[in-house]
N, C-alpha and C positions, 0 to 999 in steps of 0.2 A: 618592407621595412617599417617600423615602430619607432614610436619616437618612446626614450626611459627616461624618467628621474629617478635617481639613488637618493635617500633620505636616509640618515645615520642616526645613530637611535638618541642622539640630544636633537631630533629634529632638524639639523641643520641640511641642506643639499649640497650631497658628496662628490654627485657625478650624474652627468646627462649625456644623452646622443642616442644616436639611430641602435635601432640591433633587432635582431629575429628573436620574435616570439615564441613560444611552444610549450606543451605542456606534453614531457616524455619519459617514461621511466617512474611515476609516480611522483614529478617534481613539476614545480613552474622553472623554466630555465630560461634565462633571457639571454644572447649570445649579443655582444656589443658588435659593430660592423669592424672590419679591417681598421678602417681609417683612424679608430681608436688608439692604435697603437699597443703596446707591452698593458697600458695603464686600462684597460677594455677587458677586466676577464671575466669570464662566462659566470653568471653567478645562479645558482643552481637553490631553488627553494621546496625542500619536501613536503607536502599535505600538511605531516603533522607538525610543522613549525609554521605555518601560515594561522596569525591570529585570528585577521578576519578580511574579509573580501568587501569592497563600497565604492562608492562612484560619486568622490566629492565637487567633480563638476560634471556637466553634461560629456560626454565619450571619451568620459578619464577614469581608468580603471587603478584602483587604490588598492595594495596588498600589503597590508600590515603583517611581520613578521614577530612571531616569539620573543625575540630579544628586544626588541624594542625598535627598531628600524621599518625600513617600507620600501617601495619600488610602487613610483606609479608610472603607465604606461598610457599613450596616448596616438593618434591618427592609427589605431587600430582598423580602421575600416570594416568592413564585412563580417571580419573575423573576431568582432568585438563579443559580441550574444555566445560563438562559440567558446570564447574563450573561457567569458563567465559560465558556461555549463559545465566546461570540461577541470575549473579549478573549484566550482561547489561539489559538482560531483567526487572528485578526487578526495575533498575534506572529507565528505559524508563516508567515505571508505574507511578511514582513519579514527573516527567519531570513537571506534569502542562497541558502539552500538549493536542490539543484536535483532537479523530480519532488515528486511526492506522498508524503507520508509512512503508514508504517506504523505505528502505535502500541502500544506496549506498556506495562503498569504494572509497575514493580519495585521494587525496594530498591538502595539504593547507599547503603553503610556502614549509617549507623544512620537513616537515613531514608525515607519512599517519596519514588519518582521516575517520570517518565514520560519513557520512550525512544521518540525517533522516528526510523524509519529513511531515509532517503531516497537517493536513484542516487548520492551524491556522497559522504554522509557520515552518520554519525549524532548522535543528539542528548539529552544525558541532563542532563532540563530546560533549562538554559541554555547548558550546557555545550557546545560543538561539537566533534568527533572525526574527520577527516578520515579515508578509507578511505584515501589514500596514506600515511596515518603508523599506520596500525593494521599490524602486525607480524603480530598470532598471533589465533583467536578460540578456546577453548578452553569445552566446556561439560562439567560433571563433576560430580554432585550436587545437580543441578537448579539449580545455579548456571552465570553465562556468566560467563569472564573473556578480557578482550579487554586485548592487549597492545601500546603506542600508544609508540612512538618519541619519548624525552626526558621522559616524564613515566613515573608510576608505573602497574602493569597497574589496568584499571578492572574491579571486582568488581559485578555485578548478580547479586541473587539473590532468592530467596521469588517466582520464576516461573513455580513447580510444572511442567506437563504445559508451557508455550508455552519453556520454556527451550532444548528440542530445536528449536521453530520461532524463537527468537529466533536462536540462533544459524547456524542453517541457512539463515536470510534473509539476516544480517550475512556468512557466505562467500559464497552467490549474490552481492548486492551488489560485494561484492569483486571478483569471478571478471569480472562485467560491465563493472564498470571499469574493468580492464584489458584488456579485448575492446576496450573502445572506443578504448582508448589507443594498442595497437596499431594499430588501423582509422585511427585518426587521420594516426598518421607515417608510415605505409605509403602512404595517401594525397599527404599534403604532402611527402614524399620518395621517390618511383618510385624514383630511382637506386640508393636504396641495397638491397644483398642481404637477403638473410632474418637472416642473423646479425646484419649492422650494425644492422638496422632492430630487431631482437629486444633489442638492446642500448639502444640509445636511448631504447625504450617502456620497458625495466625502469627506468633513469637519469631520465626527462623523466615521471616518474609527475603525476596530474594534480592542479596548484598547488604540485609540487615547482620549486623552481631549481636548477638545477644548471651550475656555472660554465664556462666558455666552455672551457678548458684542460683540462675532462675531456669533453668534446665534442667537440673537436678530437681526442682520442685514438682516438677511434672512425672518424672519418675527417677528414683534414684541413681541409678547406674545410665542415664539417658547422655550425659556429656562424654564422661569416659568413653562410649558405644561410637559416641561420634567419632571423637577426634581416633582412635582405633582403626574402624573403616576407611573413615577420609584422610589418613597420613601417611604417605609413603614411608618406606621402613627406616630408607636412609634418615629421614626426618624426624622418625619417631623420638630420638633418644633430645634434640633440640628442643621439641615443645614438650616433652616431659619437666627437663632443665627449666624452661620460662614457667609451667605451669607451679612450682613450687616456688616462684619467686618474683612471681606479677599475679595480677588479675586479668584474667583468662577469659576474652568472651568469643567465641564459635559464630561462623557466617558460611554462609554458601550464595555464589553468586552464578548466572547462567552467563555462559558467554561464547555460544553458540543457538542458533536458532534450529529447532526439531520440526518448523512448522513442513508438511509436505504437501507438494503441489497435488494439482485434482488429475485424476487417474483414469483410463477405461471410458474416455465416452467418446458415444457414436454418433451419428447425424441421424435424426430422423426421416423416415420416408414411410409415406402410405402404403405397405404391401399389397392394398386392393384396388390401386389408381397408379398406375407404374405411370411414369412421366411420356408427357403428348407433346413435344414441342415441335410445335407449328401446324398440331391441329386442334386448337384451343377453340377454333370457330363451332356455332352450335347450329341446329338446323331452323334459324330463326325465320329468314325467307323463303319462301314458296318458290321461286321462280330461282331457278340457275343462272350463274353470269352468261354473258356473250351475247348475241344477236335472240336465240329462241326465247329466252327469260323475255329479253326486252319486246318482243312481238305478244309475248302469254300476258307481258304485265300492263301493254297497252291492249290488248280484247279487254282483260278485266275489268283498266280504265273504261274504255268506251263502255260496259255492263254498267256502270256506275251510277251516277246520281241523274243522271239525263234517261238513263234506261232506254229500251228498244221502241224508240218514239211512233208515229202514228204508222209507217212507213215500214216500221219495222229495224231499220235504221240505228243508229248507237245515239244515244242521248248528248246533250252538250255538256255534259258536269261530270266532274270525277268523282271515286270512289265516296262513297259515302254513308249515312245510316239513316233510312227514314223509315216510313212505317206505310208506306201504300205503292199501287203498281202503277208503272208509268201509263199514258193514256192509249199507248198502243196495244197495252196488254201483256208487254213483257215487262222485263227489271223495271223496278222502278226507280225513282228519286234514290235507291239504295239498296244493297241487297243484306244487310244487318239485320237487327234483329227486327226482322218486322213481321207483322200481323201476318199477310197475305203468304207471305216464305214458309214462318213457322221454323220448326226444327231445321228445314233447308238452309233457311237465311243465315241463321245461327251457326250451322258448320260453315257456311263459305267464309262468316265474320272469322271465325278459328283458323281455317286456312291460309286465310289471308294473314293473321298472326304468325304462323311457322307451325302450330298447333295441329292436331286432326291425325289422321292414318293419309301415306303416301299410297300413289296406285301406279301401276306401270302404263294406264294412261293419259296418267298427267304427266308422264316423264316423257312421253314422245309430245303433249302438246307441250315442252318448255319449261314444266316445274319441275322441282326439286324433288327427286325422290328417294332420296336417303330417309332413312329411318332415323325416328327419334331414339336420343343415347340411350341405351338399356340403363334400369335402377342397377347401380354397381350396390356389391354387398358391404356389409357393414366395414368400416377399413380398421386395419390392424394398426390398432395405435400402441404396439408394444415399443418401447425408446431403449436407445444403448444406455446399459449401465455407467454409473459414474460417481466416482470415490472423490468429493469435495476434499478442498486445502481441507487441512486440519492439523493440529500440532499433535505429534508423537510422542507421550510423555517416556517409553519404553528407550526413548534416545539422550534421555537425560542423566548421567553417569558420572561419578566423580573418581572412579580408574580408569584405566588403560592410558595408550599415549598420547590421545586425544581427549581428553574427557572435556565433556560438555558443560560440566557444573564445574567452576574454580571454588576451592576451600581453602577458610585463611584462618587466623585466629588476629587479634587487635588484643594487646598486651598492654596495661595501661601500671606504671608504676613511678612514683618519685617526676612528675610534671614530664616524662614520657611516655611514649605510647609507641609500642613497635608494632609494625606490620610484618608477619609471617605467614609466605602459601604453602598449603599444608602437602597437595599433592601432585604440584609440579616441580621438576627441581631446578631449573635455570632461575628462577629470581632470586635475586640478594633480601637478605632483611634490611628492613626500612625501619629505623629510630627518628621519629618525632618529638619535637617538644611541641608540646600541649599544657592548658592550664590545669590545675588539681580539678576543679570543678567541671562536670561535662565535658571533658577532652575527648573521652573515646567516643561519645558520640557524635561530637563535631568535626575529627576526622575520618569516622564513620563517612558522614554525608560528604566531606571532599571527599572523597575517595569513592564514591559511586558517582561524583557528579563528573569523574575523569574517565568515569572508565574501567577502575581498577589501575589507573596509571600513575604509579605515583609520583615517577620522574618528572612528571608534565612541568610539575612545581606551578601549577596554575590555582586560584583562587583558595581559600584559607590555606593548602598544601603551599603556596609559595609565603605567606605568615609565618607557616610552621616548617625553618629550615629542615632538613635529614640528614644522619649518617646513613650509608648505606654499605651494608657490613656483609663480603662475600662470606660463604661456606666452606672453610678453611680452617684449619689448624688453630688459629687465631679468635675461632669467631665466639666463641665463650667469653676472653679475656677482652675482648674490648666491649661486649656487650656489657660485663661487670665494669665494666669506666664510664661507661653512658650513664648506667644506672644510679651508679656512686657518686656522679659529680654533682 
């Protein structure tokens, strides 16, 4: 059990007590305990209505809701870290976004934040940043500043060493998305050259609009082509109607990821050196374990620095390397490389390393006579094949019943601005008011900063109320009342 407070959206607390935690079904759900009574009902919060997630005192988790309200939750125990994983994760699902994300922790202005980067865009907490309106990404003092089209540069810093890798993902990212974009028109338009086509991908960047009259400049018949291919039929006869009676400008935006995982690879292995485990030992010592080793290795010793003394007898010194013969006339002070030995000395120095050629018998006096390891041949460093991620532009598509590229048009007439998708058919039209000046551009960028959602009603989208007008019988005649009023 959890301890909850309800906060209603003028701030005030609604309602507190015990209740089980959980996050099921794609929601936060908080179930109040029995003891609540009738006045205890389960209150159920989905991803995409959760504003933001924070922890305004130590093991108090804060969930500010869409509407303005909150629920903070408290003696989480244990299950506190899980819970914050499993309701950022859940948002991150919701985001819009397209591909997996990167994550980073930073700073922006005087707060920490976490950046997430993902194929389409990036994302600093709540905040969305489309790669078509980021300008410049600059990283200089262990700070990133990214510079974003209509709004002011965004400063992330205290990145320490990942500042060089934040931003060097954020240009990759970038570079890729315009691979794609290119791929894209290049695709949907064979006719046109390298130039034109070069031209259109830099203009038609992806969830830009760009109006029908500076598409036409590029080549004539290049808008009509578009909105032709990318309009469903049922739809066709709709954006005909707006195109003679707004200003018309054409977008395509991706909202699916094409990137595919790495494919085909094998482990490597030395064909020439097949695996020896647990006989890695080499023929290093002379002398074999067990009792005959330790009798070979003590003769040796007694050969050693003492040598075969007057008596004939073993010397008092152990192995060693001198250069003259003991006074008895055998081994001397050492049997290394010395003067008197010569070549002799010299092999027994080698043997005595693990070195030399074995004989069969030194193997009955005690040593070791396995053979040194044969020179293996050269080994087969041939490796398994393997097809790296990489993004499939061949999966970028704006038919079928999936398509990968959403296509809209943004209609800008008399301090409105509708939004119409061109090639799927469940959305409604969305009428905005916007100002005569720059309006279509400015709900241009809300409208990439949601997602494409324009319901959210979040940031300048919730400034600029909407009609939202079904595909009906009706939908011409209240379109002409939006426009006329």
């Amino acid at each position: 059990m959890s301890v909850y407070r309800l906060v209603s959206p003028a701030g005030q607390a609604a309602e507190n007590g015990e209740a089980d935690v959980s996050v099921t079904g794609g929601a936060l759900v908080v179930a109040p305990s029995p003891a609540a009574g009738p006045a205890g009902a389960v209150l159920r919060v989905p991803f995409g209505q959760i504003a933001s997630v924070s922890e305004p005192e130590p093991f108090v988790v804060r969930v500010a809701f869409t509407d303005g309200g909150a629920v903070e939750l408290s003696r989480l125990g244990v299950m506190r870290t899980q819970l914050l994983a499993e309701i950022r994760d859940g948002m991150d699902s919701v985001t819009g976004a397209v591909g997996a994300a990167d994550t980073f922790q930073a700073w922006c202005g005087e707060a920490a934040a976490r950046v997430r980067v993902y194929d389409d865009c990036f994302m600093v907490d709540d905040a969305r940043i489309g790669f078509s309106f980021v300008t410049d990404v600059v990283v200089k003092d262990y700070a990133v500043t990214v510079s974003v089209a209509g709004r002011e540069p965004l400063a992330l810093t205290r990145l320490g060493r990942q500042s060089t890798e934040l931003a060097g993902l954020l240009n990759q990212r970038l570079g890729e998305a315009r691979v794609r974009t290119a791929s894209f028109f290049g695709s949907l338009l064979p006719g046109l050259g390298p130039s034109q086509a070069r031209s259109v991908a830099a203009a038609l960047r992806d969830g830009v609009a760009v109006p029908t009259r500076d598409l036409d400049l590029v080549h004539p018949e290049l808008s009509g082509t578009l909105l032709r291919v990318a309009t469903l039929p049922d739809r066709s006869a709709a954006v005909t109607w707006l195109a003679e009676r707004t200003e018309i400008a054409i977008g395509f935006k991706q909202v699916a990821t094409v990137r595919r995982p790495a494919i085909g690879v094998e482990p490597w292995h030395d064909h020439a050196a097949p695996p020896h485990i647990g006989s890695h030992e080499s023929p290093a010592g002379l002398f074999q374990p067990g009792a005959a080793g330790m009798l070979a290795a003590g003769l040796m010793s007694d050969l050693g620095a003492g040598g075969l003394g007057p008596g004939g007898g073993p010397g008092p010194v152990g192995l060693g390397y001198t250069d003259r013969l003991g006074p008895g006339g055998g081994l001397g002070p050492g049997f290394g490389f010395t003067d008197g030995l010569g070549a002799f000395g010299e092999y027994w120095a080698f043997r005595a390393l693990g070195a030399g050629m074995n004989s069969a018998g030194m193997n009955s006096a005690g040593m070791n006579g396995r053979q040194q390891r044969p020179m293996a041949s050269r080994p087969d460093v041939t490796r398994g094949l393997l097809t790296p991620s990489a993004d499939d532009p061949s999966a970028l598509t704006v038919s079928g019943a999936e398509p990968t590229v959403l296509a809209f048009v943004l209609c800008a007439a008399r301090g409105r601005v509708i939004y119409e998708v061109l090639n799927q058919a469940e959305p409604d039209t969305y009428v905005f008011a916007a100002d005569e000046d720059g309006g279509l551009s400015t709900l241009n960028r809300a409208l990439d900063e949601t997602g494409f959602a324009p319901e959210s009603g979040t940031g300048p989208l919730a400034r600029s109320p909407s009609d939202r007008i079904p595909h009906d019988d009706h939908w011409r005649e209240r379109i002409m009342s939006l426009l006329s009023a």
